[in-house]
C-alpha positions as CSV (number, residue, x, y, z in Angstrom):
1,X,17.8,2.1,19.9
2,X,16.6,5.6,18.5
3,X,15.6,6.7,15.0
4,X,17.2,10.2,13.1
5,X,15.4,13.1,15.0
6,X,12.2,14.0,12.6
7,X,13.7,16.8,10.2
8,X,10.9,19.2,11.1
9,X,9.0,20.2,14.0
10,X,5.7,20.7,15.2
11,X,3.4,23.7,14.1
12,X,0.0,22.1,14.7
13,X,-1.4,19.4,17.2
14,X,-4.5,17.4,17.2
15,X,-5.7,16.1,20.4
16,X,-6.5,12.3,21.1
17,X,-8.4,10.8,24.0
18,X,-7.6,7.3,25.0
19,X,-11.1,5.8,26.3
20,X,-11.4,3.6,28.7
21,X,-11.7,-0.6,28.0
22,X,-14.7,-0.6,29.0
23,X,-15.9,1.9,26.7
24,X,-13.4,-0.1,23.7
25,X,-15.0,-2.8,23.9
26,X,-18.6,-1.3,23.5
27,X,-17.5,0.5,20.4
28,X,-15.8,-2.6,19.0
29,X,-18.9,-4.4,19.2
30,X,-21.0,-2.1,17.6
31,X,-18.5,-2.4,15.1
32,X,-19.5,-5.5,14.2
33,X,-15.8,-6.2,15.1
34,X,-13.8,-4.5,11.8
35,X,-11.8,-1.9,12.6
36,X,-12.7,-0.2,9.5
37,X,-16.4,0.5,11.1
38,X,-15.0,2.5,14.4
39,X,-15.4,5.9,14.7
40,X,-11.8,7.4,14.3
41,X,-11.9,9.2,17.7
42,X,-12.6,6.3,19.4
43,X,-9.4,5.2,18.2
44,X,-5.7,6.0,20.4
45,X,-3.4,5.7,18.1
46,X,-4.5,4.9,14.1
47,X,-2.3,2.3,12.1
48,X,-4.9,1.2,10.0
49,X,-3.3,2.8,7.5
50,X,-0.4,5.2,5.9
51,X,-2.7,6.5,3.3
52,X,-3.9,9.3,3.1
53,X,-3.4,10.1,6.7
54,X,0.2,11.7,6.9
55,X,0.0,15.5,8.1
56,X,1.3,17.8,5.1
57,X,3.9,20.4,5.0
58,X,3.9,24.1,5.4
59,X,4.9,24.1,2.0
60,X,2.4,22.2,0.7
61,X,-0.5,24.2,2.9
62,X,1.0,27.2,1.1
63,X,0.5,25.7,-2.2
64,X,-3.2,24.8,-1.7
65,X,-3.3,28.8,-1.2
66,X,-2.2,29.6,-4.9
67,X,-5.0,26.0,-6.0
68,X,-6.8,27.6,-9.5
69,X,-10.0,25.7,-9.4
70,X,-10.5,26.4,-13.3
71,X,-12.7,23.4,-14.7
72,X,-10.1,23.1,-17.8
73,X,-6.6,24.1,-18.3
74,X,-5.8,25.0,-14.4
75,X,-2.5,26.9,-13.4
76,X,-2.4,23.6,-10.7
77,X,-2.4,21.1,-13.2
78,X,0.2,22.4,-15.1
79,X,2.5,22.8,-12.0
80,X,1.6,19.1,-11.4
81,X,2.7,18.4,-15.0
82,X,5.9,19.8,-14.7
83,X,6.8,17.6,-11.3
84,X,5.0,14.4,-12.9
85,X,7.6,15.3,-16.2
86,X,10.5,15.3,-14.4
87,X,10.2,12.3,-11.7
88,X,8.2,10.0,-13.6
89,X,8.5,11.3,-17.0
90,X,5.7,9.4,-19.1
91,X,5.0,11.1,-22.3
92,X,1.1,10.8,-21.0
93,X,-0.9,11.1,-17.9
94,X,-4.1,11.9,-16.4
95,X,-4.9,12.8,-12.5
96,X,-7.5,10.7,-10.6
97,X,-9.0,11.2,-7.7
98,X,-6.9,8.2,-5.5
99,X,-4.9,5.2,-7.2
100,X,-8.3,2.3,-7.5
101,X,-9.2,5.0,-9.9
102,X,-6.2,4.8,-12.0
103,X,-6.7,0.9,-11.2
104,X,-10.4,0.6,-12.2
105,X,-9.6,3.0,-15.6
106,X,-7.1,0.6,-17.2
107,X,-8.7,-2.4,-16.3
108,X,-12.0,-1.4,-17.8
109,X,-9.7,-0.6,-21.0
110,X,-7.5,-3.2,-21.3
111,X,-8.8,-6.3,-19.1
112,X,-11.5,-9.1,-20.4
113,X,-13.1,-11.7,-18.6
114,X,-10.8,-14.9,-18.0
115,X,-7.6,-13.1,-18.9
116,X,-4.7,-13.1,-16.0
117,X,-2.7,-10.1,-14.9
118,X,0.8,-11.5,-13.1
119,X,2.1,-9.4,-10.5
120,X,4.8,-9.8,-7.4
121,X,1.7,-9.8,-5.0
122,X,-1.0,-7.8,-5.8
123,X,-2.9,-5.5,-3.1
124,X,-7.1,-5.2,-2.5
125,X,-7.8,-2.9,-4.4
126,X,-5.8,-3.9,-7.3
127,X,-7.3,-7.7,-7.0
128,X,-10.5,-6.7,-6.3
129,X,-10.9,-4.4,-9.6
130,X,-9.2,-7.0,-11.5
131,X,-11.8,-10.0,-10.0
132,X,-14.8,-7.5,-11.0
133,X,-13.7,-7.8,-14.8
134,X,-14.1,-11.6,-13.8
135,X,-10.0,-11.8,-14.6
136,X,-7.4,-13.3,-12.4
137,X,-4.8,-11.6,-10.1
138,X,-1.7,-14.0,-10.3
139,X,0.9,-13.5,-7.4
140,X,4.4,-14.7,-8.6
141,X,6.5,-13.3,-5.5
142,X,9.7,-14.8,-5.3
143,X,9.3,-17.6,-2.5
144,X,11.3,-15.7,0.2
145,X,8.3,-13.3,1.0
146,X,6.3,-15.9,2.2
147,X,9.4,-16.4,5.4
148,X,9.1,-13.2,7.6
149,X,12.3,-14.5,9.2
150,X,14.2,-14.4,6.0
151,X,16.6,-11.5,6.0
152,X,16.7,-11.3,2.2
153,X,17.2,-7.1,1.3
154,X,14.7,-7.2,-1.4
155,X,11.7,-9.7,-0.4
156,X,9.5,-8.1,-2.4
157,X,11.6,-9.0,-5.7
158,X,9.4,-11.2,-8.7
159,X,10.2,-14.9,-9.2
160,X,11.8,-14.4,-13.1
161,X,11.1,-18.1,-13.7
162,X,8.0,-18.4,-12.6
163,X,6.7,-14.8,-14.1
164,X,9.0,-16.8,-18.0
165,X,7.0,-20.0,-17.0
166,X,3.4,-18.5,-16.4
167,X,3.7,-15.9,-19.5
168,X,4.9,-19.7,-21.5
169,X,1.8,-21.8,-19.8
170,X,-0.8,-19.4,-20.2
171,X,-0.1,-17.4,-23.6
172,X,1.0,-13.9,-23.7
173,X,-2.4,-13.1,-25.6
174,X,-4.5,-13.9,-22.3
175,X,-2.2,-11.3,-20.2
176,X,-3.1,-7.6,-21.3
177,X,-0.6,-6.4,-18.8
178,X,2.0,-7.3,-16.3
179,X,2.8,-4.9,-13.2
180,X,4.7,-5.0,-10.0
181,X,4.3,-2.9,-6.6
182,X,6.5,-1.2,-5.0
183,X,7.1,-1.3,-2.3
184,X,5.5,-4.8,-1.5
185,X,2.5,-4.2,0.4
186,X,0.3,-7.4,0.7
187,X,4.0,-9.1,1.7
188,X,5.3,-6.9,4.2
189,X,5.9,-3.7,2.7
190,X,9.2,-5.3,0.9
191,X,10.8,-3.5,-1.3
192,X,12.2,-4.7,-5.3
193,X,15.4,-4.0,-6.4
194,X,16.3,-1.9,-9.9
195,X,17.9,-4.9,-11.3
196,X,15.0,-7.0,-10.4
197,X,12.8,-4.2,-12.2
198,X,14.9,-4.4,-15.0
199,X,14.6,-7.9,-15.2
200,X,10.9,-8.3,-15.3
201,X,10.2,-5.2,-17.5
202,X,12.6,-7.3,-20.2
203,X,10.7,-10.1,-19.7
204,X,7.4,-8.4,-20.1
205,X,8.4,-6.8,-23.3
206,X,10.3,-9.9,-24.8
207,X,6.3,-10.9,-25.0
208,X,5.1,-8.1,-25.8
209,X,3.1,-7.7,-22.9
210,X,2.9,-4.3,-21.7
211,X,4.6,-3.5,-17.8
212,X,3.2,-1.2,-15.7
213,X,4.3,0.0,-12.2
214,X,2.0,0.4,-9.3
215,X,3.9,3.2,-7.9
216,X,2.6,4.3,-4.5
217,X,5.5,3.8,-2.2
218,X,8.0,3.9,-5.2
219,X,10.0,6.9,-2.9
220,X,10.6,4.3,-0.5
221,X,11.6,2.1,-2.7
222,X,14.1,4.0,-4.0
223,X,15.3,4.6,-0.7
224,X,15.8,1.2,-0.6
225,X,17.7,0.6,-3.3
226,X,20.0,3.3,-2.7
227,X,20.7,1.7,0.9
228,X,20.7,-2.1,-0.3
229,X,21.8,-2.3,-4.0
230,X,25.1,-2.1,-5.2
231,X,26.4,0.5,-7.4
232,X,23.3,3.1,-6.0
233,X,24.8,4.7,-2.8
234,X,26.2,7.5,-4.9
235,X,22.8,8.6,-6.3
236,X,20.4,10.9,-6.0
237,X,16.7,9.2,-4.9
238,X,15.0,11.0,-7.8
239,X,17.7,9.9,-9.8
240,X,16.8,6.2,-9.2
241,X,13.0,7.3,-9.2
242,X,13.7,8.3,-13.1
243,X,15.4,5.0,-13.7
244,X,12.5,3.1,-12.4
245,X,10.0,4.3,-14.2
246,X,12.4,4.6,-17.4
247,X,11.7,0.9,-17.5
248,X,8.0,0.5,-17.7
249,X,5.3,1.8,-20.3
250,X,2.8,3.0,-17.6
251,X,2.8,3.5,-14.0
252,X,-0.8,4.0,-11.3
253,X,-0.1,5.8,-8.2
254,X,-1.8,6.4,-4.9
255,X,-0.6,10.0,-4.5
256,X,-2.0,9.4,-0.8
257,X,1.0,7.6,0.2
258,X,4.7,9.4,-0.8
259,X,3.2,12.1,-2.5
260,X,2.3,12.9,1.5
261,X,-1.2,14.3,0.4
262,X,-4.5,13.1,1.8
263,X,-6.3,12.5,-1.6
264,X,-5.1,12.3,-5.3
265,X,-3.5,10.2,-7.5
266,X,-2.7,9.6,-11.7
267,X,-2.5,7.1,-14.3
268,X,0.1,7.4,-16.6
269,X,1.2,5.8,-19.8
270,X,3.4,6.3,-23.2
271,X,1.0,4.9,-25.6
272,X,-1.5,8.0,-27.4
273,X,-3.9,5.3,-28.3
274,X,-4.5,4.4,-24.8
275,X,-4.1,7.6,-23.3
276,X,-7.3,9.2,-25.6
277,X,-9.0,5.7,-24.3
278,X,-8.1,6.3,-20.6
279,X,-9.1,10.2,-21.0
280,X,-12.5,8.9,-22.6
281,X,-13.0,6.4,-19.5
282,X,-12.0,9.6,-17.0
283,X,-14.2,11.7,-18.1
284,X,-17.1,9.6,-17.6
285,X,-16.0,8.8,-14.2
286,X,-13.9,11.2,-12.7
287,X,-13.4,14.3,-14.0
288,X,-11.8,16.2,-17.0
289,X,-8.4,15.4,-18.2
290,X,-7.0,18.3,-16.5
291,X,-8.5,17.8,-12.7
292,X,-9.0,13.7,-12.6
293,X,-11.8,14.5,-9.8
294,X,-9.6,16.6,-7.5
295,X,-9.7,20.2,-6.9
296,X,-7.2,22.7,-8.1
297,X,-5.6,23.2,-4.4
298,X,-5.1,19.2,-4.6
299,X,-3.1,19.3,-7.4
300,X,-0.7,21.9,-6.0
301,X,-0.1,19.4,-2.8
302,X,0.8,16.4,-5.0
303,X,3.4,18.9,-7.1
304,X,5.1,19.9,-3.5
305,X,4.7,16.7,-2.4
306,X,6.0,14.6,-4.7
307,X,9.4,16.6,-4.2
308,X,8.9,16.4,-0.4
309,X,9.0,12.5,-0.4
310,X,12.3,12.3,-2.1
311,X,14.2,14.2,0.3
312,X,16.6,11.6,1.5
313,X,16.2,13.5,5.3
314,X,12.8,12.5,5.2
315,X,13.1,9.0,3.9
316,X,15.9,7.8,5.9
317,X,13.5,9.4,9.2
318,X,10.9,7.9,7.7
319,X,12.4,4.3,7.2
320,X,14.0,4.7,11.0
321,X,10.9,5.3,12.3
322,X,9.7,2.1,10.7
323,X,12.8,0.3,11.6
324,X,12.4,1.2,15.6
325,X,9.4,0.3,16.0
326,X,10.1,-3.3,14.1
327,X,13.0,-3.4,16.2
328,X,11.2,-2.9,20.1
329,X,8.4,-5.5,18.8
330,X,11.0,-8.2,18.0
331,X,12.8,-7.2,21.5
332,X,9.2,-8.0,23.1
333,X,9.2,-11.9,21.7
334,X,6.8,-10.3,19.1
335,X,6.8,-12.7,15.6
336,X,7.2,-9.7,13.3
337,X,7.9,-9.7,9.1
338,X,11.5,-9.0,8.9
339,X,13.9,-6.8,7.7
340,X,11.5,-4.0,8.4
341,X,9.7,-2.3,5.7
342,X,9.0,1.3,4.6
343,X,5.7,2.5,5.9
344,X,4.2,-0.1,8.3
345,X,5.4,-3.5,10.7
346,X,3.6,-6.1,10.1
347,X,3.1,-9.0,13.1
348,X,3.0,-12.6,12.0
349,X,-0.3,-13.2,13.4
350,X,-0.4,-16.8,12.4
351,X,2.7,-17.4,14.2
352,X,1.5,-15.5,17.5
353,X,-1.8,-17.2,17.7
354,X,-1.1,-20.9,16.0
355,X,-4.3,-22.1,17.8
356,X,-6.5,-20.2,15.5
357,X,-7.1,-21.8,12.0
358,X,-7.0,-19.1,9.1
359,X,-10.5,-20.3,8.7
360,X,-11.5,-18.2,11.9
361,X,-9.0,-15.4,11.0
362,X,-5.8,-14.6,13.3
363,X,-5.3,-11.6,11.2
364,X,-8.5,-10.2,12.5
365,X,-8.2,-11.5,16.2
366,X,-5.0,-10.0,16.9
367,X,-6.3,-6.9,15.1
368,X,-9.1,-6.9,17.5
369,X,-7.4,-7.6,20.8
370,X,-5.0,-4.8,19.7
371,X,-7.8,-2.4,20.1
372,X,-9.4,-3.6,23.1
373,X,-6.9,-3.8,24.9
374,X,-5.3,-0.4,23.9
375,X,-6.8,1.2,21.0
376,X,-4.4,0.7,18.9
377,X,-6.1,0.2,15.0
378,X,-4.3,-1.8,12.9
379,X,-5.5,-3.9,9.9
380,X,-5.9,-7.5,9.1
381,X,-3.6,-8.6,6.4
382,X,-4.6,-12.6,5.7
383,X,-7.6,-14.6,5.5
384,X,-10.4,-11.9,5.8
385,X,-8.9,-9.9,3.1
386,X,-7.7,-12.6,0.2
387,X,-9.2,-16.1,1.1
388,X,-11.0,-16.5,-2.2
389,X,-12.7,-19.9,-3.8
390,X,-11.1,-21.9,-6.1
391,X,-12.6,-21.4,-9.4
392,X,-12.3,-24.6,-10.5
393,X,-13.0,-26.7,-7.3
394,X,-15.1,-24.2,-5.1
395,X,-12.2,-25.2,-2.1
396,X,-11.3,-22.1,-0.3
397,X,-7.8,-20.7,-0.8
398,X,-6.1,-19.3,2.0
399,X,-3.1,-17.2,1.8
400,X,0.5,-18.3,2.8
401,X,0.5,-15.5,5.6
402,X,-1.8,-14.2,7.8
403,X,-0.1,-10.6,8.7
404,X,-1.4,-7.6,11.1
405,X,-0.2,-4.6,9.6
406,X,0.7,-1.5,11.6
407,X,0.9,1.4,9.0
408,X,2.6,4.5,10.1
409,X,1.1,7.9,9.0
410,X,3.7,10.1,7.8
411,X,5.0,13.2,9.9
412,X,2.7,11.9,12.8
413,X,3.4,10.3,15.6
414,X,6.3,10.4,17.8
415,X,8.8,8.0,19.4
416,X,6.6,7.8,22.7
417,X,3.3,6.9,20.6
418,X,5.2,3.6,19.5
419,X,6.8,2.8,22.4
420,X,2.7,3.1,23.2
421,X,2.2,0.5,20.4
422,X,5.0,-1.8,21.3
423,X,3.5,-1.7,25.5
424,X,-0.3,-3.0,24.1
425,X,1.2,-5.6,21.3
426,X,2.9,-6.9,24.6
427,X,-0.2,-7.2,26.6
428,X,-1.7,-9.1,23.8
429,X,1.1,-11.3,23.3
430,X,1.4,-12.1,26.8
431,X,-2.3,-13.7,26.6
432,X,-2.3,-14.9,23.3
433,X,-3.6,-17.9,24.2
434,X,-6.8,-16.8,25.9
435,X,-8.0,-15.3,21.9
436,X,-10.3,-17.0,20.4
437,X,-11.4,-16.7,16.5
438,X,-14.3,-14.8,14.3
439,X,-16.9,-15.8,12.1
440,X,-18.5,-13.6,9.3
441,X,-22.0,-12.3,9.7
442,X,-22.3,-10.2,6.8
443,X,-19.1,-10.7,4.0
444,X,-19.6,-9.2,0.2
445,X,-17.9,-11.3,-2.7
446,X,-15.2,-8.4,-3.6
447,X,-13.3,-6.3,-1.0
448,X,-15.0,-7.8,1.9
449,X,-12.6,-6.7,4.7
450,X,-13.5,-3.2,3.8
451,X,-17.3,-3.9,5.1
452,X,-17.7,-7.5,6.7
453,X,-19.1,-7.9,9.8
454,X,-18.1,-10.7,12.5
455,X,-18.6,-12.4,15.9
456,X,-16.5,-14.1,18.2
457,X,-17.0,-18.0,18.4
């Protein structure tokens, strides 16, 4: 199997070194074994993540050209105004300076301590700014994500009756907002379908409990739904963007992701009420209304690239890509989330390595053994980044999977850099059973995958 030929070739090139084992599994150590703490050229080829490290058009370099750096009332921002008016069209919007900005802003406005926000699955960032306001993420997924085997189109769709159920239980007073992501991220990259969207945004506002969309990989998304959902083939991707976001009375976004840009973001609303609030809460954190912590040139990007990541060329390379790489792991005997999502693969560690408890982290073993044995970088996706205590009996709550996810940065790497990938997951899986587990030596309360510190038992 190939993927579409990229539509674009290459202008620039970067080089990177592949050290020697030896050498990997020095820097690993000093690592205190998270991949977050390696130094990036010690690294072959970098999955940790798709954000923020896709390579950016010619296009968009041109646009950084024409960046007006003006503290107030820059030519950029008003360019980026006129793209954020036609593709997501909220009467109201600010820029930030990546999407936990967006995310710590509203839930510093509209979040108090105890109260729940309900979600399909909520990623780290978004828990972890909701568990600072002492609040509670609530994941109400519908139960397919949790079997990477299931083929189910739209995995990362919300359980209606348990969203109706929860909103009935808990009291729509004690939910200042509902949201969904898409695509899926914390469950596999999945995406959700329009009617599914639909659905929950009507049963958001039948409570009057405002819906917001975490929007980051929404391009994908759409592609999705243009591939997968009836009665979309004939459309245009930004015209299934605009019906997305039609449905909801704010959207976040991680520019970083399909707005192909390496920093930026916005938080955007229809309520004037809350958008003086959210410019008040910007301001003293990020920046004025009109640059959200970004420079001028940044703003230009996001306006090209925002267009850029709605080219259906692009996407359906982009999704290809994705879809190969899923495809040669499964062909290996490699447990894998399927159908393949938009920006990354993600290995069912607790299925490749079922001799390690989620109590000594699979996630992170297979993460590790990935770069020793051939730099690859992935990230853990399980118990080292949402094991959390039970507030009520102190127990330790382990999630239902324990993923490895392989993110691919977009407009980067080429066919042979996965077949790369596939060649060193192999090796591991081969002698999965020689692994052993982690234990912490150093873990904060919030976000602790970002920082922890481990050894091997």
């Amino acid at each position: 199997m190939s993927y579409l030929p990229e539509p674009f070739r290459i202008k620039m090139v970067e080089p990177i070194k592949l050290i020697d084992k030896k050498a990997r599994e020095s820097a690993i150590k000093t690592a205190g074994y998270n991949l977050f703490n390696l130094r990036a050229e010690d690294v072959f080829i970098d999955m940790l993540t798709d954000s923020g490290t896709g390579s950016m058009s010619q296009f968009q370099w041109a646009a950084i050209m024409t960046g007006d750096e003006s503290y107030a009332g820059a030519k950029s921002f008003f360019r980026f105004k006129e793209a954020m008016d036609n593709i997501f069209a909220f009467e109201f919007f600010v820029p930030t300076h990546q999407g936990r900005a967006a995310e710590n802003i509203l839930v510093n406005i509209l979040v108090k301590p105890g109260q729940f926000i309900p979600s399909n699955m909520h990623f780290d960032t978004t828990e972890g700014n909701i568990r600072a306001r002492n609040a509670i993420p609530i994941n109400l997924v519908n139960g397919q994500a949790y079997n990477p085997e299931n083929l189910d189109p739209f995995k990362g769709n919300m359980d209606l009756q348990k969203l109706r159920e929860f909103i009935i239980s808990t009291g729509a007073e004690n939910i200042p907002f509902g949201t969904i992501t898409i695509t899926n991220n914390a469950g596999g990259g999945q995406p959700v379908s329009l009617e599914n969207i639909h659905q929950v945004a009507d049963l958001y506002h039948e409570f009057g409990i405002l819906f917001f969309i975490d929007a980051c990989r929404f391009a994908e998304n759409a592609y999705f739904i243009k591939q997968r959902e009836p009665g979309y083939q004939h459309k245009s991707i930004l015209s299934i963007a605009q019906e997305i976001f039609n449905t909801a009375d704010g959207a976040w976004m991680s520019a970083k992701k399909d707005a192909l840009v390496n920093i930026g973001g916005f938080l955007a609303v229809r309520d004037e009420s809350l958008y003086h609030k959210i410019c008040n809460e910007l301001i003293l954190r990020e920046g004025f209304i009109s640059y959200g912590g970004l420079a001028g040139r940044d703003l230009d990007a996001i306006a090209v690239g925002l267009y850029e990541g709605l080219e259906e060329d692009y996407l359906a390379y982009r999704v290809g890509q994705t879809a190969y790489l899923a495809d040669k792991l499964s062909e290996a005997g490699i447990p894998i989330m399927h159908p393949a999502g938009g920006h990354a693969v993600y290995i069912d560690a607790g299925k490749m390595m079922p001799h390690i408890p989620p109590g000594q982290f699979p996630g992170q073993t297979l993460a590790v053994a990935l770069y020793v044995e051939g730099a690859v970088r992935g990230v853990e996706i399980g118990s080292v980044m949402f094991a959390h205590p039970d507030p009520t009996t102190g127990q330790m709550v382990y999630p239902k999977l324990e993923l490895v996810r392989l993110a691919i940065p977009r407009r980067v790497y080429t066919q042979s850099h996965l077949d790369y990938v596939v060649q060193t997951a192999k090796t591991v899986f081969d002698q999965r059973t020689k692994y052993k587990g982690f234990e912490f030596t150093y873990a904060p309360e919030l976000m602790r995958h970002f920082t922890a510190r481990f050894k091997p038992l």
